[in-house]
C-alpha positions as CSV (number, residue, x, y, z in Angstrom):
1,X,85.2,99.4,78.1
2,X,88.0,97.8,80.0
3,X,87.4,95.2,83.2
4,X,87.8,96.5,86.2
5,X,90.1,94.2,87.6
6,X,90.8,92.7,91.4
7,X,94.0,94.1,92.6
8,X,95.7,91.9,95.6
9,X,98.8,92.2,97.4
10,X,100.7,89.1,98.5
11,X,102.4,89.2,102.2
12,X,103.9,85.6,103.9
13,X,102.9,83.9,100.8
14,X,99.3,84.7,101.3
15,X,97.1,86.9,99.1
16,X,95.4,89.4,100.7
17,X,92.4,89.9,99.9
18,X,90.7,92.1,102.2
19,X,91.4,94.1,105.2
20,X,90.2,91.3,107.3
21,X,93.3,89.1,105.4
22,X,96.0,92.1,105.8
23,X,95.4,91.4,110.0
24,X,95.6,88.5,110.0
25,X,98.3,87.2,107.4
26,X,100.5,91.3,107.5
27,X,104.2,91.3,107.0
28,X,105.1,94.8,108.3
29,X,107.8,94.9,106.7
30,X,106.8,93.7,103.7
31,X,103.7,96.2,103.9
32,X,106.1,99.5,104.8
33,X,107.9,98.3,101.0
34,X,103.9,98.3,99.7
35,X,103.3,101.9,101.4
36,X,107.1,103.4,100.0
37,X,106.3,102.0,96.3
38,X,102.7,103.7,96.3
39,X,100.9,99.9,96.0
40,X,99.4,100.1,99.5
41,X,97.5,103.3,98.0
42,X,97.0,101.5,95.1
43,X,95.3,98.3,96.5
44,X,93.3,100.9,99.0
45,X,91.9,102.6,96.3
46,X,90.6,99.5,95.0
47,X,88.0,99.3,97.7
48,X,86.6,102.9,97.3
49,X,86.2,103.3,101.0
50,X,89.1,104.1,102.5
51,X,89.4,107.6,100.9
52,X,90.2,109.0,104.2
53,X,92.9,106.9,105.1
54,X,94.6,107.6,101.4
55,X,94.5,111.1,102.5
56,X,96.2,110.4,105.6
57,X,99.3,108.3,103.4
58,X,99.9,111.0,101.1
59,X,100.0,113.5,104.2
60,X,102.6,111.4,105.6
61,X,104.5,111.1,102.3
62,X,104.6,115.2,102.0
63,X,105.9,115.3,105.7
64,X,109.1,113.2,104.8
């Protein structure tokens, strides 16, 4: 069975972590480039709570 592994995006040479981490260390530009190539979503996902809110990013993504 494969590992489920961590996935971590990396904004102002930090790694964030949490959502706690994206407040406090978030490049917005830098997250608008995560949100166009999907790994916002991605990274999301990886907390299995925020189902709601990944709903909400692929509505915007059909209204463009």
């Amino acid at each position: 069975m494969p590992r489920n592994r961590k996935f971590y995006m990396h904004h102002n040479k930090h790694i964030i972590r949490s959502i706690d981490d994206l407040t406090v260390y978030c490049d917005i530009r830098q997250l608008l480039l995560d949100y166009r190539s999907g790994k916002l979503q991605r990274w999301l996902k990886a907390f299995k709570c925020f189902d709601e809110e990944i709903i909400k990013i692929n509505n915007l993504n059909e209204k463009e």
